[in-house]
C-alpha positions as CSV (number, residue, x, y, z in Angstrom):
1,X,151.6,85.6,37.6
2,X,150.7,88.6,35.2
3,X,152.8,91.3,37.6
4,X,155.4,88.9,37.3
5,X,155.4,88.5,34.0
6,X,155.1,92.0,33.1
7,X,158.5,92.7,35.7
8,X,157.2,93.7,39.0
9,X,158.4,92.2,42.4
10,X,156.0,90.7,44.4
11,X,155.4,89.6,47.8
12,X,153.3,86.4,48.4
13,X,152.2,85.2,51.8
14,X,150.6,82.5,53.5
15,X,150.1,79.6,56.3
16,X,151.8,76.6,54.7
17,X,155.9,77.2,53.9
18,X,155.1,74.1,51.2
19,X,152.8,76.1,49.4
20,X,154.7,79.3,49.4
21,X,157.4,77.6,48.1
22,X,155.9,75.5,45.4
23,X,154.0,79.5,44.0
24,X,157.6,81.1,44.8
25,X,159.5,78.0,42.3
26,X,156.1,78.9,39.8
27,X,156.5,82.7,40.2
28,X,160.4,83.1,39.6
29,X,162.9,85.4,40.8
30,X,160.5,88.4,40.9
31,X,158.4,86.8,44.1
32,X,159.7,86.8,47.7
33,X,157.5,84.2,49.4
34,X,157.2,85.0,52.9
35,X,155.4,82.6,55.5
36,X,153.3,84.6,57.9
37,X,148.8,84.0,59.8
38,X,147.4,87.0,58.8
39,X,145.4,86.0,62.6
40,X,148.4,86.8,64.1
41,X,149.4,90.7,64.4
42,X,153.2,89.5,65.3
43,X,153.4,87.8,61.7
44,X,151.8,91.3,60.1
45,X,154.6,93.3,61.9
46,X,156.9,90.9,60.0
47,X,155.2,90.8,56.9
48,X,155.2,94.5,57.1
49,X,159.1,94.7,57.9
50,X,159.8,91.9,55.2
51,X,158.1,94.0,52.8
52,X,159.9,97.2,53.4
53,X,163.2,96.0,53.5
54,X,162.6,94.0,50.1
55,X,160.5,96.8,48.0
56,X,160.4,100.1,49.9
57,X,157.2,100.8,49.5
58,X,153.9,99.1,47.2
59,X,151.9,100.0,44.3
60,X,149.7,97.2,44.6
61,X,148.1,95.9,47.6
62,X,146.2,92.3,47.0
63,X,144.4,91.1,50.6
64,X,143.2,87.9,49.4
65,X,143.6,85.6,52.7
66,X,140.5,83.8,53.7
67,X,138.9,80.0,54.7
68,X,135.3,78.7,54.0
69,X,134.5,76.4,56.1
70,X,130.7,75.3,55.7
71,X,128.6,76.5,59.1
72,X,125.6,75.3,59.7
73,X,123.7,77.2,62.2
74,X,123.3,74.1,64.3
75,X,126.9,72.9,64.8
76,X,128.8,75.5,64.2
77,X,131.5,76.0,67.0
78,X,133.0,79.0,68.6
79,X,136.4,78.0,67.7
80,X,135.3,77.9,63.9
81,X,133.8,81.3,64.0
82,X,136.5,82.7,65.2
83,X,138.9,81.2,62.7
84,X,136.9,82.4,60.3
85,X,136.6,85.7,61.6
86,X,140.5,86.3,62.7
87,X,141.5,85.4,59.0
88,X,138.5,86.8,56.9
89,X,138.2,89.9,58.9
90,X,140.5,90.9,61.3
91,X,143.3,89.6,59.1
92,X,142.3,91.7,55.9
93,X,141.6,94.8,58.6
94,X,145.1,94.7,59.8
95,X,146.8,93.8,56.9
96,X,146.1,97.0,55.4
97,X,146.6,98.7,58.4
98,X,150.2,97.4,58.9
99,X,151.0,97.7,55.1
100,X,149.2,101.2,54.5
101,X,152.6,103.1,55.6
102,X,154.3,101.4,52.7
103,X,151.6,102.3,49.9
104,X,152.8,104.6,47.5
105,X,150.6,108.1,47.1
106,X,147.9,106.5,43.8
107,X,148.9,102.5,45.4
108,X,145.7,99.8,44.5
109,X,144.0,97.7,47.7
110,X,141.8,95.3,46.3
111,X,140.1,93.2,49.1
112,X,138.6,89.7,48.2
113,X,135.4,89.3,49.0
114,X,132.0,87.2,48.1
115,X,128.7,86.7,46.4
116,X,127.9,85.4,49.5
117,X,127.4,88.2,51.5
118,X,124.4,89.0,48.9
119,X,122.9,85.7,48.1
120,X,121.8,83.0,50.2
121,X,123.8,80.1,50.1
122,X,123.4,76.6,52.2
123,X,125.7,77.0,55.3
124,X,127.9,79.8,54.8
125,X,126.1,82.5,57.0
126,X,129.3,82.7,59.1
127,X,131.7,83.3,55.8
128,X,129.0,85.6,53.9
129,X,128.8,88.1,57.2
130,X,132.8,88.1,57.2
131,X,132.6,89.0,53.4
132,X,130.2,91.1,54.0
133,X,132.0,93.5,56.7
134,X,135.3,93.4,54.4
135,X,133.0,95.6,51.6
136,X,130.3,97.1,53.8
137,X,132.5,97.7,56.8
138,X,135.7,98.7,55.8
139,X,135.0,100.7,52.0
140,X,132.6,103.0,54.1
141,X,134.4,103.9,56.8
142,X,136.3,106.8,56.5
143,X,138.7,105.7,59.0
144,X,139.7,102.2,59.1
145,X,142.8,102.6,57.9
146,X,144.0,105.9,59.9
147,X,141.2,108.4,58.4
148,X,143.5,109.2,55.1
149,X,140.6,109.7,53.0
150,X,142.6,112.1,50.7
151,X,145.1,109.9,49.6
152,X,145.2,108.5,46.1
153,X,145.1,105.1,47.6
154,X,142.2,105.8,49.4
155,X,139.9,106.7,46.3
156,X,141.1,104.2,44.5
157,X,139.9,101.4,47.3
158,X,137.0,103.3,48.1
159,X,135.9,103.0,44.3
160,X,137.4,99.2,43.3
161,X,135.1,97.9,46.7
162,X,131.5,100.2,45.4
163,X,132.2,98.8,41.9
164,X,132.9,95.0,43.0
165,X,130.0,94.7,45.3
166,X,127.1,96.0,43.1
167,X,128.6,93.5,40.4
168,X,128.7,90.0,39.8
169,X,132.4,88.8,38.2
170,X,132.5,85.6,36.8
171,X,135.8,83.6,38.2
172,X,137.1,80.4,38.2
173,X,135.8,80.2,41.8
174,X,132.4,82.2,40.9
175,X,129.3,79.5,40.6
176,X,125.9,80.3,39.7
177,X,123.5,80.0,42.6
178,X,121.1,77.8,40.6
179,X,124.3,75.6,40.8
180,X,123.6,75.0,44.2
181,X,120.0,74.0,44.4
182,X,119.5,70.8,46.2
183,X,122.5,71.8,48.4
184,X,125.8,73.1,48.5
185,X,127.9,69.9,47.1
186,X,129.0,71.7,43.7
187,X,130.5,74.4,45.9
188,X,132.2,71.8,48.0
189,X,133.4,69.3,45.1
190,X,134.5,72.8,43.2
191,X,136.7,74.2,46.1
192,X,137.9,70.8,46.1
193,X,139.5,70.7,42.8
194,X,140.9,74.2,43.5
C-alpha cells in the first residue's frame, strides 16, 4: 500500500484470482495483479514476462509467498511437505531467479522468512526448516542467483537477510513464544483472523 501511495507501480501475485482482485480494487491503478503458483516454474516464466512488459525492469523485489500448515512429526504426509517445500522454498528460489534479469543495478530483494527457523514452536518443524534454508541457504551462497555477487542488488540482499535473521521484528503476524505455551492455538486462532 505505501509504494502505491508514494507513486510506484507494482506487481502483486498469487494463487486465488479472487484475492488478487479484491488487493488490485484496494491497491488502485498503480497495481497489476497477476495470477500465477510460484510451485510452478511455467507460471514464473509468465510472471517474469508479465513483469517485463508492464515495468521494464524492478527496483523492488518482495518474495513473500508461503503456507503454514501445522506438521506434526507423526502425521505429517509427503504430499504436505512438499507443498510446503515447492512454495516456501523452491518458489522463493526461483522467483528471484526468473526475476533477477529485470532488477535494476542497486534493486532491494527482501525474502520473508520466520522466527521459526530459530525457536521451537509446536508442529512447525517442516515450515521452520523451509524458513530456515530461505536465510541460511540462499543469503550465503554466493551463487544462487547466477553468482552476481558484485551487483548492487546483491549487497543489498546479502545485508537485508544477515540483519533480519539475528533480529526479532515485531509484526502484526510476530507472537511472542511465551504466547504459545500450552500449545500452538494462539498461532492458529491468530493466522485465522489474518
Amino acid at each position: 500500500v505505501l509504494l502505491v501511495q508514494g507513486g510506484a507501480r507494482v506487481v502483486i501475485t498469487g494463487r486465488s484470482q479472487a484475492k488478487l482482485d479484491a488487493a488490485r480494487e484496494r491497491l488502485g491503478e498503480n497495481a497489476v495483479a497477476v495470477r500465477a503458483d510460484v510451485a510452478s516454474l511455467s507460471d514464473l516464466d509468465m510472471l517474469a514476462g508479465r513483469v517485463k512488459s508492464e515495468l521494464g525492469s524492478i527496483e523492488a523485489l518482495f518474495v513473500n509467498a508461503g503456507i503454514s500448515p501445522l506438521t506434526p512429526l507423526e502425521s505429517t504426509t509427503e504430499d504436505v511437505y512438499d507443498e510446503l517445500f515447492a512454495i516456501n522454498v523452491k518458489g522463493a528460489f526461483f522467483t528471484v531467479q526468473k526475476l533477477a534479469p529485470l532488477l535494476s543495478a542497486n534493486a532491494g530483494i527482501v525474502l520473508t522468512t520466520s522466527i521459526a527457523n530459530v525457536i521451537a514452536m509446536v508442529d512447525t518443524s517442516v515450515y521452520a526448516a523451509g524458513k530456515a534454508g530461505l536465510i541460511y541457504g540462499y543469503s550465503f551462497d554466493a551463487y544462487w542467483i547466477g553468482g552476481t555477487r558484485n551487483t548492487g542488488w546483491w549487497k543489498n540482499i546479502t545485508g537485508l537477510l544477515l540483519e533480519i535473521a539475528s533480529a526479532r521484528i515485531a509484526t502484526p503476524v510476530y507472537i511472542e513464544p511465551s504466547e504459545l505455551r500450552g500449545g500452538n492455538k494462539g498461532l492458529v486462532d491468530y493466522k485465522a483472523t489474518i
